[in-house]
C-alpha positions as CSV (number, residue, x, y, z in Angstrom):
1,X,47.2,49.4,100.7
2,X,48.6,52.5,102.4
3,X,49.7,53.5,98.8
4,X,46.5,53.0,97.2
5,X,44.5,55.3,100.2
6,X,47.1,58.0,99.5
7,X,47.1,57.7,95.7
8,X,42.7,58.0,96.1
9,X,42.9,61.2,98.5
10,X,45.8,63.2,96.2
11,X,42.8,62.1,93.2
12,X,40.1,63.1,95.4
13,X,41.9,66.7,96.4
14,X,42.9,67.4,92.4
15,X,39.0,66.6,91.5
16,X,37.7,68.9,94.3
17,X,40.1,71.5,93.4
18,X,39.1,71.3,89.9
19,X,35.4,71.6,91.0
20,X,36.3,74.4,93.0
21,X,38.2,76.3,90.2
22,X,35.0,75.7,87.7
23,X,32.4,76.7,90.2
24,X,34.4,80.2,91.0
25,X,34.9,81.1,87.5
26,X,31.2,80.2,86.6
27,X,30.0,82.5,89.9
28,X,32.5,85.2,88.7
29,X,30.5,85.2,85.0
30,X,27.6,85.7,86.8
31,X,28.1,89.3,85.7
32,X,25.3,90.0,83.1
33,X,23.2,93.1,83.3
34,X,19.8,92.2,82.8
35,X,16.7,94.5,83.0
36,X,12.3,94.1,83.0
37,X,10.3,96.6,81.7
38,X,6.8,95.6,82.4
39,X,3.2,96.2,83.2
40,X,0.6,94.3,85.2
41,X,-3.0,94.0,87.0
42,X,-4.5,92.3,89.3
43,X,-6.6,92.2,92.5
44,X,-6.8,90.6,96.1
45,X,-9.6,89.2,98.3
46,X,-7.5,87.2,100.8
47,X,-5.8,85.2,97.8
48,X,-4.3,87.9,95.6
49,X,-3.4,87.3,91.7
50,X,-2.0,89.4,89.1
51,X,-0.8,89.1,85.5
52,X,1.3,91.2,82.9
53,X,3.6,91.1,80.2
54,X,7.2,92.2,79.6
55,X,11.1,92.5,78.2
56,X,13.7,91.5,79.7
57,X,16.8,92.8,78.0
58,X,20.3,92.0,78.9
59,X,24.0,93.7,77.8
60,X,24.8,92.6,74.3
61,X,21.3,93.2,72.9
62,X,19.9,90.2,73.7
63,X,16.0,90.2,74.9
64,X,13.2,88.1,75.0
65,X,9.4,88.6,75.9
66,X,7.8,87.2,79.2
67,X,4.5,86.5,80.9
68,X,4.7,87.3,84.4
69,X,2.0,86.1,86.9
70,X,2.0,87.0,90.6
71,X,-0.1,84.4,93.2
72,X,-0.5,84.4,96.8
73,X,-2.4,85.0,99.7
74,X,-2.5,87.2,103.2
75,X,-4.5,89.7,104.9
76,X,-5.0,91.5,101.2
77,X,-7.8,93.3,99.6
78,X,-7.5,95.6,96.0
79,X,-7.5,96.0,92.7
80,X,-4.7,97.9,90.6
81,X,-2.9,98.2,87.7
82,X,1.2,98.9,87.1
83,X,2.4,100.4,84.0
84,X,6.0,101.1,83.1
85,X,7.1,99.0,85.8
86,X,11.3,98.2,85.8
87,X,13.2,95.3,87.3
88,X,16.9,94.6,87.4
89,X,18.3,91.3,88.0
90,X,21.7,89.9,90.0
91,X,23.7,87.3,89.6
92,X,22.6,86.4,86.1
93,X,24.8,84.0,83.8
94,X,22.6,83.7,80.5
95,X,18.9,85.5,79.9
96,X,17.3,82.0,80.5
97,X,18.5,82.7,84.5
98,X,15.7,84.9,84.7
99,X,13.1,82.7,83.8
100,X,10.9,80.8,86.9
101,X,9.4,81.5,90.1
102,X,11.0,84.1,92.8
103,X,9.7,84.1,96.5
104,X,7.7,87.3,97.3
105,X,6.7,89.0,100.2
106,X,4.7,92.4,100.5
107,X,3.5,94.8,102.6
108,X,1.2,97.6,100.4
109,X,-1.3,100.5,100.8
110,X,-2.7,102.8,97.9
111,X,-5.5,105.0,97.3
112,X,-6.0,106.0,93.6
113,X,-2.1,106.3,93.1
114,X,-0.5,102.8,93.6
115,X,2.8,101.7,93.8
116,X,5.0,98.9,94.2
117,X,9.2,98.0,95.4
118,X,10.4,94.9,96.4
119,X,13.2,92.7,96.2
120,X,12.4,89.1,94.8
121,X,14.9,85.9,95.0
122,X,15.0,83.0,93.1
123,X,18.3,80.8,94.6
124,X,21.3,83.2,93.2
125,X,19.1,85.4,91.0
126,X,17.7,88.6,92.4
127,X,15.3,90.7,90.6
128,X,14.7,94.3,92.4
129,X,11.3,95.5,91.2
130,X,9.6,99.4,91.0
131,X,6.7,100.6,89.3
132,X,3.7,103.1,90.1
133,X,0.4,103.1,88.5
134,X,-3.5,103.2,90.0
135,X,-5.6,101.6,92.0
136,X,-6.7,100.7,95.8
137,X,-4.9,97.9,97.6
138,X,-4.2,97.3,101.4
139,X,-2.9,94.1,102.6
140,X,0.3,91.8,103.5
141,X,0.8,89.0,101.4
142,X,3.3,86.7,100.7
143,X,3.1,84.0,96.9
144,X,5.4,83.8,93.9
145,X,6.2,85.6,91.1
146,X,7.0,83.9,87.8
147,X,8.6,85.0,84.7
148,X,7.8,82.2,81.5
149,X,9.2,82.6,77.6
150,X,5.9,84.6,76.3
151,X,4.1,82.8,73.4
152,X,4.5,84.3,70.0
């Protein structure tokens, strides 16, 4: 018996070890550049919404389109616009890590000249996001942003 509970823990030590091994080489590939170029518009009367288009585009070529939609709700009130907006994403394995919903949370204030920079996280993935365009906006909110595969 003695033999058998020795025999199970050496297996169960080689199988975690293994797991180990696999999981820190797939975090260390966790290594591809991705960018967003995008714009966007919405408004905010308490619940805020905003949509836009985009690229992503990671090293190697590789892009694809995406909708992006922005909904929450705080102390907000405005309506603006963002063009030429840029993102850049961590701890990406393939372009279809950058797809879903990241937690957001904002503080903004513009008159005429609007502008936006925050830092958006979506479990590993991280997407930093700047862009400046017009509009008049004052509020704190916090919602999601989502990225989806854009229809053809």
């Amino acid at each position: 018996m003695l033999h058998a509970s020795r025999k199970s823990i050496s297996m169960l030590a080689v199988a975690c070890a293994i797991g180990f091994a696999c999981n820190q080489a797939y975090a260390a590939e966790a290594n591809l550049d991705c960018t967003l170029h995008f714009s966007m518009s919405g408004w905010s009367v308490i619940y805020k919404h905003a949509e836009g288009s985009g690229v992503v585009t990671c090293a190697g070529g590789r892009s694809m389109r995406v909708a992006i939609s922005s909904k929450g709700g705080g102390l907000t009130v405005g309506k603006s616009h963002i063009d030429n907006g840029t993102g850049k994403f961590t701890d990406v394995h393939s372009i279809d890590d950058v797809l879903g919903s990241y937690a957001q949370g904002e503080a903004h204030a513009g008159i005429v000249k609007s502008g936006t920079a925050q830092v958006l996280t979506k479990g590993t993935v991280s997407l930093a996001l700047a862009g400046a365009g017009e509009g008049v906006d004052l509020g704190i909110d916090v919602g999601e942003f989502t990225l989806t595969r854009a229809r053809r």
